[in-house]
C-alpha positions as CSV (number, residue, x, y, z in Angstrom):
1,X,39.5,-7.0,14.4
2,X,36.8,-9.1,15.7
3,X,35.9,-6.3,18.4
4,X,35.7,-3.7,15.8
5,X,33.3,-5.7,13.5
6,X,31.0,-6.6,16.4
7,X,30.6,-2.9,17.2
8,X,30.3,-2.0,13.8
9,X,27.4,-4.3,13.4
10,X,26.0,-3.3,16.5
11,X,26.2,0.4,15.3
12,X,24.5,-0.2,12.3
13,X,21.8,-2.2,14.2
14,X,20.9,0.5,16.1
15,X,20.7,2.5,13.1
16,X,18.4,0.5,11.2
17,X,16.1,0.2,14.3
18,X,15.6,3.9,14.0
19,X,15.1,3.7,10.2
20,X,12.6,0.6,11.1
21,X,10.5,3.1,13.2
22,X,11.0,5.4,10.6
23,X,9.6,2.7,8.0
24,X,7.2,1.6,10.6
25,X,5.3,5.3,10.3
26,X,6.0,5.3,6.4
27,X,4.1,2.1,6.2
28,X,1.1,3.4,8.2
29,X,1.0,6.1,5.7
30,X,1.0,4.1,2.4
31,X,-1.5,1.7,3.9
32,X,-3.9,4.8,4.8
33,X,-3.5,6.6,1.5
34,X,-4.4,3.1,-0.2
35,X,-7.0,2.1,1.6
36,X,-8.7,5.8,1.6
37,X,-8.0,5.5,-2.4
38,X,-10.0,1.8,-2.1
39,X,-12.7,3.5,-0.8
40,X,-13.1,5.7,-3.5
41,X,-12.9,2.9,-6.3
42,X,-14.2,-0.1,-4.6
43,X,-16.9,-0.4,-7.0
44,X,-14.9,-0.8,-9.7
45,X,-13.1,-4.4,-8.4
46,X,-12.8,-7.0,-5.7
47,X,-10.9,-5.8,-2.1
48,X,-7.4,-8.3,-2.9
49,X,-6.2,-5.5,-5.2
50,X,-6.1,-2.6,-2.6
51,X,-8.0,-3.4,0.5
52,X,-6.1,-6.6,1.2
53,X,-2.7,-5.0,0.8
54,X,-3.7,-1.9,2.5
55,X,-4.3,-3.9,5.7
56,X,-1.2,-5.5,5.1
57,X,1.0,-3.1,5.0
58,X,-0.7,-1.2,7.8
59,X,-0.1,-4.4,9.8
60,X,3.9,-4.7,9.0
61,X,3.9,-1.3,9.8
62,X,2.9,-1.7,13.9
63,X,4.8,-4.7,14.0
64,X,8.0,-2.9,12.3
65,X,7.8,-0.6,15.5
66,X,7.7,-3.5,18.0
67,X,10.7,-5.1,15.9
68,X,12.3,-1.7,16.5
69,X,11.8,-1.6,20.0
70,X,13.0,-5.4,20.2
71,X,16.3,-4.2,17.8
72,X,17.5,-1.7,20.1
73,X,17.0,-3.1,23.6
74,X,18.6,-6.5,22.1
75,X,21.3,-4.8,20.4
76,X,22.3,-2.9,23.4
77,X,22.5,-5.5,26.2
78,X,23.6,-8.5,23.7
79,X,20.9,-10.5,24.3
80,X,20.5,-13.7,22.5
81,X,16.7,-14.0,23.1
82,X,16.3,-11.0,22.1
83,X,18.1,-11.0,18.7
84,X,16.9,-14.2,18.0
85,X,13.2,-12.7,18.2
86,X,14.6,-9.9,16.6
87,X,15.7,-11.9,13.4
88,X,12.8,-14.2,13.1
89,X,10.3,-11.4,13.3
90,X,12.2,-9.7,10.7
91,X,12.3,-12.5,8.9
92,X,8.3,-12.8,8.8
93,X,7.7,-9.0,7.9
94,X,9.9,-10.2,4.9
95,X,8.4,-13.3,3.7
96,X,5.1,-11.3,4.1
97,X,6.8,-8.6,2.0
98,X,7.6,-11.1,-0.3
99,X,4.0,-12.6,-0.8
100,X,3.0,-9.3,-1.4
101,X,4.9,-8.4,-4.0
102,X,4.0,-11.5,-5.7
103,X,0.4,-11.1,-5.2
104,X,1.2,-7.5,-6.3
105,X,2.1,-8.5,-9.8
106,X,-0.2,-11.5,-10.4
107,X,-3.0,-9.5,-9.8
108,X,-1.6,-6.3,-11.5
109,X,-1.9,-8.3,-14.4
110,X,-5.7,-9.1,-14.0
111,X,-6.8,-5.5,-13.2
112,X,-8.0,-4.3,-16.9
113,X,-10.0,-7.5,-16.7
114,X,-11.6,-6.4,-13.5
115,X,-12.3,-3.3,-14.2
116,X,-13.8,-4.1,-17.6
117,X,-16.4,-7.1,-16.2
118,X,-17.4,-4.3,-13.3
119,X,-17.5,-0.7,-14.6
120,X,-20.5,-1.0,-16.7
121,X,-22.5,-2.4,-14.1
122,X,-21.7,0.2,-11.9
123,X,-23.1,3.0,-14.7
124,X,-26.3,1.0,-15.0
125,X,-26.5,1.6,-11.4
126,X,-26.3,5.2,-11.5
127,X,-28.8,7.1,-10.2
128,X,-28.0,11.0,-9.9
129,X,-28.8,10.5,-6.1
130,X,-25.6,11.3,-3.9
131,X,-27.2,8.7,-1.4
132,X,-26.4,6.4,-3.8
133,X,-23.6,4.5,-3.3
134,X,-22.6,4.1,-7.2
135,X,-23.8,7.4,-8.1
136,X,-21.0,8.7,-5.7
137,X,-18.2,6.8,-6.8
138,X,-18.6,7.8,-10.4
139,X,-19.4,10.8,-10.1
140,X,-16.2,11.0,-7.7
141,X,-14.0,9.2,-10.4
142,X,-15.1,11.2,-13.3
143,X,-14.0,15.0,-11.5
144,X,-10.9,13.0,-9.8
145,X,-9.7,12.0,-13.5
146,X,-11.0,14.0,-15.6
147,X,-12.9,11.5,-17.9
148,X,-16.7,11.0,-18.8
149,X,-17.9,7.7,-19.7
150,X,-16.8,4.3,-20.1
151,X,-14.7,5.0,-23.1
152,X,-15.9,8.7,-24.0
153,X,-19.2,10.4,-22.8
154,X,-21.2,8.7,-25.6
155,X,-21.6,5.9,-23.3
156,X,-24.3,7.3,-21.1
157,X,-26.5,7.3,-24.1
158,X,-26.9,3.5,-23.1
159,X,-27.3,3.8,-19.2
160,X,-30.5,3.9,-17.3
161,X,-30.2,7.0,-15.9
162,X,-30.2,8.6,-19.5
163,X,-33.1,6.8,-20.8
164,X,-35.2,7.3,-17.5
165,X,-33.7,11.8,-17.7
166,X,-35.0,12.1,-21.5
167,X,-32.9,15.5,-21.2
168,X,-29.7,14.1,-23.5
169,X,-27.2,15.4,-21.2
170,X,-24.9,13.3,-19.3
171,X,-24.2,13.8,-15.0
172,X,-22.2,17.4,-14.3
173,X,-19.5,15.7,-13.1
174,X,-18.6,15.3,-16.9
175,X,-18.3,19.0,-17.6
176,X,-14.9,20.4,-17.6
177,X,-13.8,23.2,-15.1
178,X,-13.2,25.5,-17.3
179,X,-17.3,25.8,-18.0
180,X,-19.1,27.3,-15.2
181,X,-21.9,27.1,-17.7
182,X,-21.8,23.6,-18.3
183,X,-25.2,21.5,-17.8
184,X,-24.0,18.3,-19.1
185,X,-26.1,18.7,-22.4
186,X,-25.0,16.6,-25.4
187,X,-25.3,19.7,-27.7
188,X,-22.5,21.0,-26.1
189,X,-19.7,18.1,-26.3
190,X,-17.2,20.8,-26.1
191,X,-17.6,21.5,-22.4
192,X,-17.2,17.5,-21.4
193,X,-14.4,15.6,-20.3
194,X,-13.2,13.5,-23.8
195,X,-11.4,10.6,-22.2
196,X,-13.3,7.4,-20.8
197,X,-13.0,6.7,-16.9
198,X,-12.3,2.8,-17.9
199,X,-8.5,3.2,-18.7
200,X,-7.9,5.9,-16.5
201,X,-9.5,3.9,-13.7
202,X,-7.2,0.6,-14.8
203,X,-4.2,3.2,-14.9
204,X,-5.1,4.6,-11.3
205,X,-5.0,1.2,-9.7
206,X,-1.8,-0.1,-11.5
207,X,-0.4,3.3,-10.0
208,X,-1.6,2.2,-6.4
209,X,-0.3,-1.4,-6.8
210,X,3.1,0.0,-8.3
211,X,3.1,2.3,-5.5
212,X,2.6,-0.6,-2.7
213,X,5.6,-3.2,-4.5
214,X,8.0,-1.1,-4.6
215,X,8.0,-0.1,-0.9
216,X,7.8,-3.8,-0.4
217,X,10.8,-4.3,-2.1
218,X,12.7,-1.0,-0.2
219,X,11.8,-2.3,3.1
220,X,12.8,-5.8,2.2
221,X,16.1,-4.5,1.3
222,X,16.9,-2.5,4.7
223,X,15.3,-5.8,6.8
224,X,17.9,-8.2,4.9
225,X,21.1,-6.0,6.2
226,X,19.0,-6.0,9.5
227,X,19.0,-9.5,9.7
228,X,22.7,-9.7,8.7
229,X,23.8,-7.3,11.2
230,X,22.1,-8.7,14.0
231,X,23.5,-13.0,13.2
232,X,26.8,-11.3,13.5
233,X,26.4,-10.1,16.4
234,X,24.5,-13.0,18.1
235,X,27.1,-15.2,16.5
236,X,30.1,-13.5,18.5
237,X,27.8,-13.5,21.3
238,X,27.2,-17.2,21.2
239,X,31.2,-18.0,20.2
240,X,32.3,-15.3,22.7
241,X,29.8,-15.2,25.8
242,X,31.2,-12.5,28.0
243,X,33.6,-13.0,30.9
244,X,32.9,-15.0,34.6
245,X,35.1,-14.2,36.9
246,X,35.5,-17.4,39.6
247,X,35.2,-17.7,43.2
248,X,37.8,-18.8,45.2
249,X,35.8,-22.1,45.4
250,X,35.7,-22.9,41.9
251,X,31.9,-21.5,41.1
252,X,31.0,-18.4,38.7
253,X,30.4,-14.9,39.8
């Protein structure tokens, strides 16, 4: 019985090592699509909501395909050393899975805030000039989702960039797709985008932080049976250390 459940456990080991590598690439992913996203809205809040975690999980990610590599090698020869580093790195992916979970809903919390003290500043900044680094980014956000505005397209009314134009018409990146005649002109509010980028941005973000905890939480999941797996089999390799024969003298193979 105690045979079978070792090799059981050892089977499944070498199965969540594969899935490990498997996570290991997932990660890399996630932490690339966030940190691309980041640096299309980083003037809208501070880098702990996505830049942080990005790196993070980019990070657990490498060192989920080392733990991997450990998994497998240690699982297969029974080493002790081996599955002892393999459990306590496992076990440090998950705390840091854990603290970014946490941080993941503190913060998710604070984001309307964040957004709110910072988006308004970044349309005073706005320029029309795509060398501009906030004229980009808002004129990015507003075609990405669809909105015009801080809370509709009357908000440019109160922006530099309208005052300094004297042409009442807001940027093009306001006009809808639909209207390939579309010059941005206030006579025509039809042909704008209604919604405001503010809550749409807030929304986006949430999204992305959503997006990051959850995975957290899937990974932690597989890495707690990993750990499991692999103190039952060091534990029968510690109680049962494999067989010596003895020489005729007494002393160990």
């Amino acid at each position: 019985m105690g045979k079978c459940g070792i090799t059981m456990s050892k089977t499944v080991l070498v199965f969540l090592n594969m899935i490990f590598w498997a996570a290991a690439g997932i990660l890399c992913y996630i932490g690339a699509y966030v940190f691309i996203t980041y640096d299309d809205y980083d003037h809208f809040f501070e880098d702990v909501y996505t830049f942080i975690p990005a790196v993070t999980i980019i990070g657990v990610g490498a060192l989920l395909f080392i733990i991997g590599l450990i998994g497998c090698c240690a699982t297969v020869r029974e080493s002790c050393c081996g599955l002892t580093t393999f459990v306590v790195l496992l076990l440090l992916v998950f705390v840091t899975e854990v603290a970014v979970v946490v941080l993941g809903y503190v913060y998710r919390a604070k984001v309307e805030d964040e957004v709110n003290s910072s988006i308004k500043k970044v349309f005073d900044e706005y320029n029309g000039v795509n060398s501009n680094a906030q004229s980009r980014a808002i004129d990015y956000v507003q075609r990405q989702l669809q909105c015009c505005g801080i809370h509709n397209y009357s908000d440019w009314q109160y922006t530099h960039w309208y005052e300094e134009s004297k042409n009442n018409s807001v940027p093009i990146s306001c006009c809808k797709y639909n209207m390939g005649s579309c010059t941005g002109s206030l006579t025509h509010p039809e042909d704008l985008f209604q919604e405001g980028c503010e809550a749409l941005v807030v929304k986006k973000l949430r999204e992305i932080m959503m997006y990051v905890i959850w995975t957290a939480l899937m990974f932690a999941a597989i890495q707690i049976l990993g750990m499991l797996c692999a103190c039952v089999v060091l534990y029968r390799r510690v109680r049962d250390p494999p067989y010596q024969p003895l020489f005729t003298d007494g002393t160990y193979a």
